[in-house]
Wavefront OBJ file of the C-alpha trace (Angstrom):
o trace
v 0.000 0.000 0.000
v 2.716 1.955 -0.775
v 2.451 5.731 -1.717
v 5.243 5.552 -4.511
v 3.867 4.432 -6.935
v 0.170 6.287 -7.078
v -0.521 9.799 -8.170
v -2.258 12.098 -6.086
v -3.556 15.664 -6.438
v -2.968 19.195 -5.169
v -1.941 17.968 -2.089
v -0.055 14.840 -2.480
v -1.054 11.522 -0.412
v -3.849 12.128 2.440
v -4.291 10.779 5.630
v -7.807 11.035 7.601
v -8.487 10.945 11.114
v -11.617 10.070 12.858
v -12.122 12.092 15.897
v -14.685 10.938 17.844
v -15.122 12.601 21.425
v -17.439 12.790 24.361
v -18.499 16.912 23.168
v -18.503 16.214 19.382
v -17.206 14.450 16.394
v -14.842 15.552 13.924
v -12.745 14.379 10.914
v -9.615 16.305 9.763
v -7.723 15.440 6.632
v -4.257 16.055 6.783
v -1.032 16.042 4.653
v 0.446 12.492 4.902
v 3.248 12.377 7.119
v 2.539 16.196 8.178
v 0.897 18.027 11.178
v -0.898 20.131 8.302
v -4.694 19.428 8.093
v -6.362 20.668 4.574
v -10.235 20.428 5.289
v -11.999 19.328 8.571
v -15.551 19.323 9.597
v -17.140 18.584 13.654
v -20.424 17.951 14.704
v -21.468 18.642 18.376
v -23.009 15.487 19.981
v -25.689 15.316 22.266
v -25.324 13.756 26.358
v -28.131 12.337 28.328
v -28.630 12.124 32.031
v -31.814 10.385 33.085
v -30.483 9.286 36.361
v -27.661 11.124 38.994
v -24.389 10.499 38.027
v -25.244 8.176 34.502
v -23.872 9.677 31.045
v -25.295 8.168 27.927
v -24.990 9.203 24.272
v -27.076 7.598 21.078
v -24.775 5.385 19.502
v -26.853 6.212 16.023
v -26.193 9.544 16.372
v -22.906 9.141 16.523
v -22.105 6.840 13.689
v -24.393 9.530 11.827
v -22.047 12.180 13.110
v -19.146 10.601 11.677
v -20.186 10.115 8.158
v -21.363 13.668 7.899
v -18.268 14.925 9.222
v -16.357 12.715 6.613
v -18.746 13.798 3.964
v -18.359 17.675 4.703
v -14.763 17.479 4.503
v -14.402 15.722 1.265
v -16.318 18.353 -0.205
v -14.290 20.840 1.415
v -11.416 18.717 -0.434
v -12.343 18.640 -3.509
v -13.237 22.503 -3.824
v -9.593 22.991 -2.906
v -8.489 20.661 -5.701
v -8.211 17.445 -4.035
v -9.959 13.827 -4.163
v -11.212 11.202 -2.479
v -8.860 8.934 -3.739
v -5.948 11.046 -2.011
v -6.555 9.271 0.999
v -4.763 6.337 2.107
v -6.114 5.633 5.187
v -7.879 6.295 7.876
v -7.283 6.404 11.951
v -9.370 6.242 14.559
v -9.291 8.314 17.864
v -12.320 7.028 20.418
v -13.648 7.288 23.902
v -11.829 4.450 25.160
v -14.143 3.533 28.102
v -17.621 4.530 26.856
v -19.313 0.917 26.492
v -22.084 -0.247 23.911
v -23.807 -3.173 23.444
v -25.320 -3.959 19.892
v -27.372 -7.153 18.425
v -24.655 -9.713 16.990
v -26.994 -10.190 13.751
v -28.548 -6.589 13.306
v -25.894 -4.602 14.075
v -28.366 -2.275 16.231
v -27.601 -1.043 19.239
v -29.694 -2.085 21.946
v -29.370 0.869 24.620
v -27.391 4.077 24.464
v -24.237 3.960 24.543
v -22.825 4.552 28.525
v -20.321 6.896 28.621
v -16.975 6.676 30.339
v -18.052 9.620 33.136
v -20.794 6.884 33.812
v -20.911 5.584 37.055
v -21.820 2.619 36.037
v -19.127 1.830 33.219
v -16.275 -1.039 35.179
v -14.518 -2.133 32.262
v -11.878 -0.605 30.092
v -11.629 -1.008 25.690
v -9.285 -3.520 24.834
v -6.124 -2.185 22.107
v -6.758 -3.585 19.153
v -3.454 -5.079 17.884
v -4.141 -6.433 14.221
v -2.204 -4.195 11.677
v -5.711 -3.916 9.218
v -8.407 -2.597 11.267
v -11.254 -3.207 7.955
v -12.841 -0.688 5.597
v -14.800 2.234 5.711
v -18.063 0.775 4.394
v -19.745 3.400 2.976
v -19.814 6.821 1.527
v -17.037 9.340 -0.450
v -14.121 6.849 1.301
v -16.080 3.434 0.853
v -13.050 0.673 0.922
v -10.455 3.202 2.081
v -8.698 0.900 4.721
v -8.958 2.062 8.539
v -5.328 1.478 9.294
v -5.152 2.924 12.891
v -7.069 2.495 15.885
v -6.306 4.239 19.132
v -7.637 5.379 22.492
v -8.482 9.279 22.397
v -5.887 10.099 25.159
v -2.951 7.810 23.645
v -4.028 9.586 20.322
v -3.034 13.192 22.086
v -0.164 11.738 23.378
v 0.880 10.774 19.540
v -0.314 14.162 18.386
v 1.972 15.786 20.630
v 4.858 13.989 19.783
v 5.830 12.654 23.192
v 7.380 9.786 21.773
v 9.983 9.500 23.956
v 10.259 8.412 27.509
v 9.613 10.894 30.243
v 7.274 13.271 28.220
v 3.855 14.541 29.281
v 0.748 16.025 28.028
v -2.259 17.222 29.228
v -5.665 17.280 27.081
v -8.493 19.867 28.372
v -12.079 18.697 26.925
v -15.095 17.435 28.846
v -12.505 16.275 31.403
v -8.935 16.534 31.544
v -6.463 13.826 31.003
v -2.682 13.329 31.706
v -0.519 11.112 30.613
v 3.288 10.267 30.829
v 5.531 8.392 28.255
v 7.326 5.431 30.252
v 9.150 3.904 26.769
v 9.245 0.393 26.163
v 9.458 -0.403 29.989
v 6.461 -1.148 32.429
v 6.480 1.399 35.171
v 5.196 -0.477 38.775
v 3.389 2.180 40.565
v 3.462 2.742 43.884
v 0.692 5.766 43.942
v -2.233 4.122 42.208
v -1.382 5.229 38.536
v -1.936 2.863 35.926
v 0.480 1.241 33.395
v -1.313 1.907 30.076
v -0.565 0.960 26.735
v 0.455 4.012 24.860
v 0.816 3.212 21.481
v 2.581 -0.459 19.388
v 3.354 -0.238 16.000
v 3.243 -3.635 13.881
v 6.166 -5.930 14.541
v 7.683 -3.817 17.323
v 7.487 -3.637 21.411
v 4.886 -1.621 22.633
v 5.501 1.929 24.557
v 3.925 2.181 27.589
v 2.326 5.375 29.803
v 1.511 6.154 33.466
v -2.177 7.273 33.607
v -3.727 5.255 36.525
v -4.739 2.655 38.305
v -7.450 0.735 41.082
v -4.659 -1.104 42.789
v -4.658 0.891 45.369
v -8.474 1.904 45.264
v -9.235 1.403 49.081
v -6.644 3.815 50.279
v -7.313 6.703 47.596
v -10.820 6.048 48.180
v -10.342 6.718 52.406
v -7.540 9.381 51.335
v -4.709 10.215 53.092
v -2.881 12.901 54.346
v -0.556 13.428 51.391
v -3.346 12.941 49.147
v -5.353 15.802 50.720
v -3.704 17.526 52.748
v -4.237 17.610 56.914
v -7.690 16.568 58.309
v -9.061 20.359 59.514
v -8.692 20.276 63.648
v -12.474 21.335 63.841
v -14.792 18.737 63.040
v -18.740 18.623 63.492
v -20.171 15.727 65.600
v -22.000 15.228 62.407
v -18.761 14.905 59.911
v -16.854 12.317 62.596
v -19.848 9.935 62.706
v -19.579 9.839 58.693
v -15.942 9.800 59.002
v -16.193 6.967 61.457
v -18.791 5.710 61.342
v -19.659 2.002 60.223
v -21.712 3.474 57.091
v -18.658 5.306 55.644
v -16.362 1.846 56.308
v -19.280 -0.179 54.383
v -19.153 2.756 51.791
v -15.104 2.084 51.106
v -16.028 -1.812 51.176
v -18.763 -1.642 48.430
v -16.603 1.249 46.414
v -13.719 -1.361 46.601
v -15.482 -3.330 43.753
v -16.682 -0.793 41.790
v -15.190 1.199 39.133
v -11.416 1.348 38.822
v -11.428 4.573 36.932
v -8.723 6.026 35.074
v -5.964 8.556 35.864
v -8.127 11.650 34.703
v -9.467 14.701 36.200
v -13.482 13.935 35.572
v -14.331 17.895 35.096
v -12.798 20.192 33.157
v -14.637 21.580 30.026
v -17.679 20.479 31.524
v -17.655 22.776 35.152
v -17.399 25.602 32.216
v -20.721 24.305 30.738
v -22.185 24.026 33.645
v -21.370 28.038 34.896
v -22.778 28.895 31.462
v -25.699 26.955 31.178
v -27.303 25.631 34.430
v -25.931 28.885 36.338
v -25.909 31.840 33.494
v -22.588 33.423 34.940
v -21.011 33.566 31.753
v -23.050 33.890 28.469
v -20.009 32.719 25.920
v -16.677 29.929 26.734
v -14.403 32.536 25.579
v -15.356 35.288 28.028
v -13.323 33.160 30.766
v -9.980 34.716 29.476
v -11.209 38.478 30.282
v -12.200 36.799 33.873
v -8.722 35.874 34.569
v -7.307 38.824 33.295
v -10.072 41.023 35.349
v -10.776 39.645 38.330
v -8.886 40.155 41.652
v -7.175 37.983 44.526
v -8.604 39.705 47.355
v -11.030 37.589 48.891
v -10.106 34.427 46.967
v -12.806 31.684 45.775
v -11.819 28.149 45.867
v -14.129 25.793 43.861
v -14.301 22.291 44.000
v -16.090 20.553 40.850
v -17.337 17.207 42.320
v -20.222 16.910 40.198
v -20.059 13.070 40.654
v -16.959 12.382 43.077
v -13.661 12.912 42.434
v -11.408 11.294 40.663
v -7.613 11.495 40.332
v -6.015 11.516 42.871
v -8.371 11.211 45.728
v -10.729 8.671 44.435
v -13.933 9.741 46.534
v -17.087 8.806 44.811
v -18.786 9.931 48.223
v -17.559 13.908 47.426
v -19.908 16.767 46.030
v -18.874 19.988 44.696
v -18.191 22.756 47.132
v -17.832 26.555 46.681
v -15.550 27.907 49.683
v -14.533 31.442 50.739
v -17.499 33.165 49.393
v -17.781 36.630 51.272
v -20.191 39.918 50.563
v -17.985 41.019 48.033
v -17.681 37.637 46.277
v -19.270 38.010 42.406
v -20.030 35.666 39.878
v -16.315 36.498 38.389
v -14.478 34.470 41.311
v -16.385 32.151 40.972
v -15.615 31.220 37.444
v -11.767 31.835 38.337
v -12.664 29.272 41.001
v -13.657 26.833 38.202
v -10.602 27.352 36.273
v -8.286 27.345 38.611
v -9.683 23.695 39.793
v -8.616 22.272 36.533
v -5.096 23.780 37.224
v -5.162 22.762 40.651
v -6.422 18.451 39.837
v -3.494 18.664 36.546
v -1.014 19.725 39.521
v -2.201 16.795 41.641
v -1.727 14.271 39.065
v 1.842 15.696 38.215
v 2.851 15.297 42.019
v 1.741 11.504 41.365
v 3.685 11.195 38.238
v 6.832 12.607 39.239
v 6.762 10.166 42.850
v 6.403 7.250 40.653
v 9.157 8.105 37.999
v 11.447 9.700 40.551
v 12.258 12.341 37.269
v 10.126 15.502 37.898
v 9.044 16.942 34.551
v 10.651 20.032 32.707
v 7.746 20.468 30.824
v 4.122 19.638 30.007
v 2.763 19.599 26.528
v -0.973 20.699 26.263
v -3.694 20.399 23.404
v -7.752 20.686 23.674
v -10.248 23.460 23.102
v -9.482 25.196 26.651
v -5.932 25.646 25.717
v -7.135 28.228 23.284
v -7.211 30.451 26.973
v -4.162 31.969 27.417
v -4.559 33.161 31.011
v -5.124 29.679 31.558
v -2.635 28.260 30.646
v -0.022 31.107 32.606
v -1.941 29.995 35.834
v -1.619 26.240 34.876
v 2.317 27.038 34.484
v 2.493 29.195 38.171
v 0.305 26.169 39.678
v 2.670 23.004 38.141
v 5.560 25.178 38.446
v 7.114 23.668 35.833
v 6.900 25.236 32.126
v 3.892 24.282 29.653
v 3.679 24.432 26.009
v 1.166 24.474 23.776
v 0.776 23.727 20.143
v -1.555 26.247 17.835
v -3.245 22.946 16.985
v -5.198 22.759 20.143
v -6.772 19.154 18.301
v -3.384 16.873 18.960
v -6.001 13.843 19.165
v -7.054 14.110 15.176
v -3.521 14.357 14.066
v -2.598 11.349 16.608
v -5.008 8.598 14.573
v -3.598 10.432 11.700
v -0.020 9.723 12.646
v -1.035 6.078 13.675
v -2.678 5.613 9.862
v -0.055 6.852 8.241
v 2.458 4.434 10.474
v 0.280 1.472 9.335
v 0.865 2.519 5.557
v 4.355 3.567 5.423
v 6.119 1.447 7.660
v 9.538 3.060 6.889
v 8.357 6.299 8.777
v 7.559 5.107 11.932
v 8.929 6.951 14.512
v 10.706 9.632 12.471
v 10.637 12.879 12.680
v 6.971 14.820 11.570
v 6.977 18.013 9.124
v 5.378 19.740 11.495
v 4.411 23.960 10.267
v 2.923 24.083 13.585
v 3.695 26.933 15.937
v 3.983 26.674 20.003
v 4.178 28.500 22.270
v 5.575 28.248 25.355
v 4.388 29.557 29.198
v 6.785 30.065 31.869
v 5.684 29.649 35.680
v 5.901 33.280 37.324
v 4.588 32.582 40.921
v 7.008 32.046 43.653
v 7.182 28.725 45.583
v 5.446 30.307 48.417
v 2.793 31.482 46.766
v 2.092 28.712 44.842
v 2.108 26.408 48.200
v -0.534 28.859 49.869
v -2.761 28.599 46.740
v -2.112 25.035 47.209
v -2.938 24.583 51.205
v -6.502 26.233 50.357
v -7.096 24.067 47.340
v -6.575 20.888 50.143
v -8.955 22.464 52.586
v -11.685 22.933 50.027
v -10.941 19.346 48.965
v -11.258 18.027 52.421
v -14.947 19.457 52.826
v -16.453 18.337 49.839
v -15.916 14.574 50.941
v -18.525 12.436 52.530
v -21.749 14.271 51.153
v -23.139 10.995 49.514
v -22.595 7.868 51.046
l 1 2 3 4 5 6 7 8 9 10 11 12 13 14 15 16 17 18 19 20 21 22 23 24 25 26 27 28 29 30 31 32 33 34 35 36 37 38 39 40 41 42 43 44 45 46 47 48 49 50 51 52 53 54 55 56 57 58 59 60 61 62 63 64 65 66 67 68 69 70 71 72 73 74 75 76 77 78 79 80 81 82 83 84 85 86 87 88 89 90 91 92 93 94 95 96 97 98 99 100 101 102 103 104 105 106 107 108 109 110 111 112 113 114 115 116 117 118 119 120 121 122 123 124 125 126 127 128 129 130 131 132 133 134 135 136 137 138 139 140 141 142 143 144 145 146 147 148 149 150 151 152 153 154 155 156 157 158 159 160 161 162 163 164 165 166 167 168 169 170 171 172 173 174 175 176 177 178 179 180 181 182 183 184 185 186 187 188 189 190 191 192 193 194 195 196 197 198 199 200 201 202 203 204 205 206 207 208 209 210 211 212 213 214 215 216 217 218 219 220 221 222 223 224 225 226 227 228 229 230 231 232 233 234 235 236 237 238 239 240 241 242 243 244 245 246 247 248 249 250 251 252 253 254 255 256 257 258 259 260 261 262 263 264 265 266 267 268 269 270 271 272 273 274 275 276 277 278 279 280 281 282 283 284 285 286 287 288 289 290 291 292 293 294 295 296 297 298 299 300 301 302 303 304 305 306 307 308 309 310 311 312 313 314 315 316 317 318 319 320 321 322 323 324 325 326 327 328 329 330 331 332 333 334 335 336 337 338 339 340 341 342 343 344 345 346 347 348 349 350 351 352 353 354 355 356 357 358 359 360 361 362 363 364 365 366 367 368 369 370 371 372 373 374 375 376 377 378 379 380 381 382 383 384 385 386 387 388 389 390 391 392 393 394 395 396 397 398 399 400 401 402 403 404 405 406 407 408 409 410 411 412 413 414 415 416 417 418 419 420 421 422 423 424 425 426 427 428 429 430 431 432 433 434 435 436 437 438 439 440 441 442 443 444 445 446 447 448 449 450 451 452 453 454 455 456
């Protein structure tokens, strides 16, 4: 399947990527071997919650969503003097978690699709491992071969080029997910992270990442001190019976054998949603970057987005989300500040992980995802890490990941190589001192601390 041999249009050989995420689907076409796209189209997907803390998203819908996209774009090709026929293949960037069940004869689905945030999902996609993946059945690309398949996260992780051992990136969607290049070598964690397959190309060993991991469910789940800081000295009567009491032991029993979740941060994107649409503080996404740059520290909010328990590192399905340090003079600014400054804040707790595990802290952390497009946010995600973060003008690493993977499957000469890359990057320095960034720090713990125990 060689690209020698063939002649192509305007552009040379293609490769497509399937992007298909929690918020939307999208499919990019880029330059083969190249972090240049040449025509893209998304769809926004819909989310269903008919019961506390279940996700579910119509599986129709989204297979609908994905033709469309590819459809759009091809058009989009050829008015720019390209074809079909450019392409070569095809990757696949997915969900990873999100479960489905269909009829083995039909095809049909037969319920929604339950998606990863679901507190019901317990198992975890298998890699696929065969070089051939089939054929796009259908459509501008019908038998183009689907020569990539990949986990969303370990597609960003490709996209970003941390092919190497001891790199790092950070993806801000829905939620917000980390992980760290370990190389060819199985890293045994000691602080609950799993060993996750990052990416194996055919005929060679596979390179592995830190992301997370339920070994060591039943003390994340009770916390401990260096997970979340100092139990306050004050306690209600109230707060040490559910502390203490044999409820909240039966709680971390059952929880034991539930869902081993993965090493993300569960709200990211989505607490941003939720302040524009359920609370109307904001009326537009982008007006969070004149917040930052606007609002000030006196009286400082600290907000605590466990919509439905919180995940890395402290593992407490039994937490809520809190709002603490609201005074008089508190507005509906600090609190969005508060919002964004917990995704800053959970990233920092999963580095601290990271870097106890592989005993080399990071120099840097590479970042993609539509919240990256915030500047201000990414300065503060710099001063809270305290390590420098850079970020690629192509804030969707995960498209160009299946891409990547597609094109590895074709031309098996460039694996590994070095990408033409035209992107630009751009890099943020931390400018907070190290005593300021522990105070900010110390308050994010105590806000932690109360939002545990409100459901058992």
């Amino acid at each position: 399947m060689s690209c020698d041999t063939k002649i192509f249009g305007n552009f040379g050989p293609l490769v497509g990527a399937i992007d298909e995420g929690t918020s939307s689907c999208r499919f990019i076409i880029f330059k083969a071997n190249s972090s240049e796209s040449v025509a893209s189209h998304q769809i926004p997907l819909s989310t269903f919650h008919p019961q506390e803390g279940w996700v579910e998203q119509d599986p129709i819908e989204i297979l609908n969503a994905v033709y469309i996209c590819i459809e759009r774009a091809i058009e989009t090709l050829i008015s720019l003097g390209g074809k079909p026929e450019d392409i070569i293949g095809v990757g696949i960037a997915n969900q990873r978690e999100t479960t489905l069940v269909w009829d083995a004869d039909t095809g049909k689905p037969l319920y929604r699709a339950i998606v990863w945030q679901d507190m019901r999902t317990s198992t975890t996609v298998e890699k696929l491992l065969d070089k051939l993946y089939g054929y796009i059945s259908q459509g501008s690309l019908k038998g183009t071969p689907l020569m990539g398949c990949i986990g969303d996260q370990q597609s960003a992780l490709v996209g970003q080029m941390c092919w190497q051992k001891g790199q790092a990136k950070a993806t801000y969607g829905t939620g917000c997910f980390v992980l760290y290049n370990t190389g060819e070598v199985c890293v045994n964690s000691h602080s609950g992270l799993l060993t996750t397959v990052a990416f194996q190309l055919q005929g060679r060993q596979p390179y592995y990442a830190l992301e997370g991991s339920g070994r060591e469910l039943r003390e994340n789940l009770i916390g401990t001190e260096s997970q979340a800081g100092p139990r306050p000295k004050r306690r209600t009567e109230l707060g040490r019976k559910r502390m203490r009491g044999r409820g909240y032991s039966q709680m971390c029993d059952r929880l034991r054998h539930r869902k081993r979740y993965g090493y993300s941060v569960a709200v990211a994107g989505t607490a941003i949603g939720w302040l524009k649409d359920n609370m109307g503080m904001i009326d537009d996404v982008r007006d969070t970057s004149n917040v930052l740059s606007t609002v000030d520290e006196e009286g400082a909010v600290v907000f605590v987005p466990a919509f439905s328990g919180l995940y890395a590192p402290y593992w407490r399905r039994d937490a809520r989300g809190v709002i603490c340090g609201i005074t008089i003079d508190t507005t509906a600014n600090h609190i969005v500040k508060a919002a964004l400054e917990a995704v800053c804040h959970q990233v920092s707790d999963i580095l601290h992980a990271m870097n106890k595990d592989c005993k080399i802290p990071l120099e840097f952390l590479k970042v993609d995802g539509g919240m990256t497009i915030n500047l201000e946010l990414m300065q503060m995600q710099a001063d809270f890490t305290g390590i420098k973060v850079i970020r690629s003008a192509l804030t969707e690493s995960t498209a160009l990941g299946a891409a990547i993977m597609a094109y590895w499957g074709v031309e098996s000469h460039s694996r590994l190589t070095p990408l033409h890359s035209t992107i630009d990057t751009f890099t943020f320095s931390p400018k907070l001192s190290e005593e300021e960034r522990e105070n900010k720090r110390d308050f994010w713990k105590m806000a932690v601390e109360r939002s545990l125990s409100w459901d058992e």
